[in-house]
C-alpha positions as CSV (number, residue, x, y, z in Angstrom):
1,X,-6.9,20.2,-11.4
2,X,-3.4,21.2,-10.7
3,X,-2.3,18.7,-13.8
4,X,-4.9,20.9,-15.8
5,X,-3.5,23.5,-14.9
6,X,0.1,22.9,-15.7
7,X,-0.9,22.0,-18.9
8,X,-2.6,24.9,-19.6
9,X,0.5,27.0,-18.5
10,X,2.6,24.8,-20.6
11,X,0.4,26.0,-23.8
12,X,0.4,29.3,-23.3
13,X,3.8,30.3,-22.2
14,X,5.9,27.4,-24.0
15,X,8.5,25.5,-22.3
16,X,12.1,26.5,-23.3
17,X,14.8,23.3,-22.9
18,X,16.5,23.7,-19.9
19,X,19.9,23.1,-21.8
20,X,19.8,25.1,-25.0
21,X,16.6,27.5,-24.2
22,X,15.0,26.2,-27.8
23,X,11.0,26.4,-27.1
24,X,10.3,24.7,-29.9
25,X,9.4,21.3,-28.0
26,X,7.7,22.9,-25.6
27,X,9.9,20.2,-22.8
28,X,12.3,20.7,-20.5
29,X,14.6,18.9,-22.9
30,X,14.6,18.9,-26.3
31,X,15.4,15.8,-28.5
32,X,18.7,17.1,-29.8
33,X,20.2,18.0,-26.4
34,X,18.8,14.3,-24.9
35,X,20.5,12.8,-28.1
36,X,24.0,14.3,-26.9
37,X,24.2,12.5,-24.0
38,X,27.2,10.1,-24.1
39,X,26.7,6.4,-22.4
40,X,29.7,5.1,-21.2
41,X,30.9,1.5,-23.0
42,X,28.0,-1.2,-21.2
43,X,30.6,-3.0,-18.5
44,X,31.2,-3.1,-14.5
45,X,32.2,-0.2,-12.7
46,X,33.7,-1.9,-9.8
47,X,32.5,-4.8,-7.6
48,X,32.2,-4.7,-4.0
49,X,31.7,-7.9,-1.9
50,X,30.7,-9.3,-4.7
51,X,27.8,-6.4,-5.5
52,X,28.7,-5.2,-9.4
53,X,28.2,-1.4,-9.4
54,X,27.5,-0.1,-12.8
55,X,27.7,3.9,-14.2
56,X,25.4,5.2,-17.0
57,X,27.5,8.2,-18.1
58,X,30.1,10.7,-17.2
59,X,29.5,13.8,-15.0
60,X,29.6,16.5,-17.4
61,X,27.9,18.7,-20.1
62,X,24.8,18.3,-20.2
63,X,24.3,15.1,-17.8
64,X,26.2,17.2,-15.1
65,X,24.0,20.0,-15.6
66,X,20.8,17.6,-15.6
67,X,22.0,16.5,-12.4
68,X,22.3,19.6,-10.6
69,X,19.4,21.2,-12.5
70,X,17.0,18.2,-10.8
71,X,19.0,18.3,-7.1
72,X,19.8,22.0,-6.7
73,X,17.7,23.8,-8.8
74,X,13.9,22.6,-8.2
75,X,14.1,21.2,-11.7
76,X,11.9,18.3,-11.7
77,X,10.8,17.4,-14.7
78,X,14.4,16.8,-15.7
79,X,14.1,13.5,-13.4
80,X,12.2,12.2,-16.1
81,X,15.4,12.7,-18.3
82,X,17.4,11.3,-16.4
83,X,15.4,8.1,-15.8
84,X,14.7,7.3,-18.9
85,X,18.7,7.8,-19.3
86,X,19.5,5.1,-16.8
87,X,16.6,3.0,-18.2
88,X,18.4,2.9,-21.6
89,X,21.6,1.9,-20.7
90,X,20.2,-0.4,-18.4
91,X,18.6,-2.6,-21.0
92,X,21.9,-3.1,-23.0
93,X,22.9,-4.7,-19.4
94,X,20.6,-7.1,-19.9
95,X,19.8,-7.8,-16.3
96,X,17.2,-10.5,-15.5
97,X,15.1,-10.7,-12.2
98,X,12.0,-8.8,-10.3
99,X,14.0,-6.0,-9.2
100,X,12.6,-3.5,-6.5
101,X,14.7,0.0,-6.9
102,X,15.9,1.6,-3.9
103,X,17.0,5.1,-4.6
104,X,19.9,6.4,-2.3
105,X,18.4,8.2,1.2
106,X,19.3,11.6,2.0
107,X,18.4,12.6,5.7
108,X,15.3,13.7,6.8
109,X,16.5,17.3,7.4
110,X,17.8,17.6,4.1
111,X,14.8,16.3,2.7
112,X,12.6,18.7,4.6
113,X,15.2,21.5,3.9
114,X,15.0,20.1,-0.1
115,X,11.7,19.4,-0.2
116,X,12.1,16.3,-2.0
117,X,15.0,13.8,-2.7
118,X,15.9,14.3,-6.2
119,X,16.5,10.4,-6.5
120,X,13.1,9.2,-5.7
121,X,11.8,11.4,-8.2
122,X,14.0,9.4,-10.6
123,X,13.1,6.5,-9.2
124,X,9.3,6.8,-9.7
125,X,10.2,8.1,-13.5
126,X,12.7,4.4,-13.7
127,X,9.8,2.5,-12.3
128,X,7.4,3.0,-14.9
129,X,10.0,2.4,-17.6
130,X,10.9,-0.7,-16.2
131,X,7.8,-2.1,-14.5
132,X,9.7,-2.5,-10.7
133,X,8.4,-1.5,-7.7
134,X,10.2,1.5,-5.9
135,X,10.7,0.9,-2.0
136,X,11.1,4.0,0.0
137,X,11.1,2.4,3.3
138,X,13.6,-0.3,2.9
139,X,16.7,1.4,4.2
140,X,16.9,5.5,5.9
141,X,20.0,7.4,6.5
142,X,20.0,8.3,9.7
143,X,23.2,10.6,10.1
144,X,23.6,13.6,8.8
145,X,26.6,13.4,6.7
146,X,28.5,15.9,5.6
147,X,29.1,16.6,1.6
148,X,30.9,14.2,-0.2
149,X,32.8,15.8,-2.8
150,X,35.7,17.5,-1.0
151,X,36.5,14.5,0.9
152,X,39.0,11.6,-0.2
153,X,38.3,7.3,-0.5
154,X,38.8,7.0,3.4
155,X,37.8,10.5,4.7
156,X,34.2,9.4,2.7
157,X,34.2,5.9,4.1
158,X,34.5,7.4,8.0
159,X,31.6,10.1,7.2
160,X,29.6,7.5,6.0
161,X,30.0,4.7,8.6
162,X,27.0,3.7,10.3
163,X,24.8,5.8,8.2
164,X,22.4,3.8,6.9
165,X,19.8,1.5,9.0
166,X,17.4,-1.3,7.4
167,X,13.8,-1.2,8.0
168,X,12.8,-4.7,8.5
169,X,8.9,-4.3,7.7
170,X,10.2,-3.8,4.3
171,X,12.3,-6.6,3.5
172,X,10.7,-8.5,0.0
173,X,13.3,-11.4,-0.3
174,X,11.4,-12.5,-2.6
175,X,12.7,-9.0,-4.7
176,X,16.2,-8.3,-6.6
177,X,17.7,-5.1,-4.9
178,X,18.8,-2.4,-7.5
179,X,20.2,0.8,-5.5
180,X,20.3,3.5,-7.6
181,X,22.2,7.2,-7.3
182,X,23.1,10.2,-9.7
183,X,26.9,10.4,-8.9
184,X,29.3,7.1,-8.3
185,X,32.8,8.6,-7.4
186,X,34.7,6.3,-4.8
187,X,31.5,4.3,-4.5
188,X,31.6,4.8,-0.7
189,X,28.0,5.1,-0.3
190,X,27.0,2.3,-2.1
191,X,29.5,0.1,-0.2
192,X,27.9,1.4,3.3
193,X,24.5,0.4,2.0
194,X,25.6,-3.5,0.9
195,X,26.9,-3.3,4.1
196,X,23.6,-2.6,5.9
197,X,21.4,-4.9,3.5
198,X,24.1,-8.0,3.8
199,X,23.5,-7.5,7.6
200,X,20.2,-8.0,7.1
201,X,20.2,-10.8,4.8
202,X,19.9,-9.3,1.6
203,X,23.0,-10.2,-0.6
204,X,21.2,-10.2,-4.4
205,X,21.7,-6.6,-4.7
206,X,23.2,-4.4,-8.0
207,X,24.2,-0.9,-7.9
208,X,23.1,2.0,-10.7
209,X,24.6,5.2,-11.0
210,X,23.6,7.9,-13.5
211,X,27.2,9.1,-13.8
212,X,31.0,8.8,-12.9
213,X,33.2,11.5,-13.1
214,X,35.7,9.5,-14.6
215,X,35.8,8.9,-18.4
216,X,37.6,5.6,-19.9
């Protein structure tokens, strides 16, 4: 019903693009500002105990504004977007395997505070691009961290410590791990959660980020 009635919303009062404010697609993102997003060249980020950690794009324009449209801003549909972002660069990677994706946690009081975590959105959105299972339950962050951007490589590395804990009633070893995350800047957070799933025996893992704020 609720579907029905978006929909019905949607025809009436047309949607503008959340970039340039052209209502003539009636989406949240029109085909010409989707077509400016910039994919960095298809290559490894970084590698961390022997995890490769790769970046979709750089954090700015309009996949910076994406980003904190769908995380700060109650955007949602934009986590389609961003998804189907990911998903394209992705392929060109070439990746073989039956992958389960495992967006990053945020804590549970952020979540409740948020309302949602922006990355499972994405997730869900990645999911039925790809055909892999999503798996909520896997791994939880179970300190509140503080903000990562105004701290440095080891100030990030202490916050994180210890943040993350496996839940081992959802361990598939039969699955590929592929963590993925909107922002990849020192990479701290995916190391702490290799970390926590090499603990637990899970070592076939690959990391995604939408963007890096660094350019070539």
């Amino acid at each position: 019903m609720l579907d029905l009635l978006d929909k019905l919303l949607d025809w009436i009062y047309k949607k503008k693009c959340y970039f340039c404010r052209n209502s003539k697609e009636s989406v949240k993102m029109c085909s010409k500002c989707y077509e400016e997003l910039d994919f960095l060249p298809v290559t490894i980020n970084r590698t961390y105990k022997g995890v490769n950690i790769y970046c979709a794009g750089v954090y700015s324009k309009n996949l910076q504004k994406m980003i904190r449209g769908l995380k700060y801003h109650n955007q949602k549909d934009l986590a389609y977007y961003q998804a189907k972002f990911m998903y394209e660069y992705w392929k060109k990677l070439n990746i073989e395997g039956n992958f389960e994706i495992i967006p990053v946690p945020i804590f549970y009081k952020r979540k409740k505070q948020r309302k949602y975590n922006h990355m499972e959105l994405v997730a869900k959105e990645f999911s039925t691009l790809s055909g892999y299972e999503t798996n909520f339950g896997l791994i939880k962050r179970i300190k509140d961290t503080k903000p990562q951007y105004k701290l440095n490589k080891a100030q990030r590395t202490t916050n994180l410590a210890n943040a993350f804990e496996v839940d081992k009633n959802f361990i598939h070893p039969q699955n590929k791990i592929l963590i993925i995350d909107d922002i990849c800047t020192t990479g701290s957070t995916f190391e702490e959660m290799i970390k926590e799933l090499n603990k637990n025996g899970m070592l076939d893992i690959t990391c995604f980020a939408t963007t890096t704020p660094f350019g070539d």
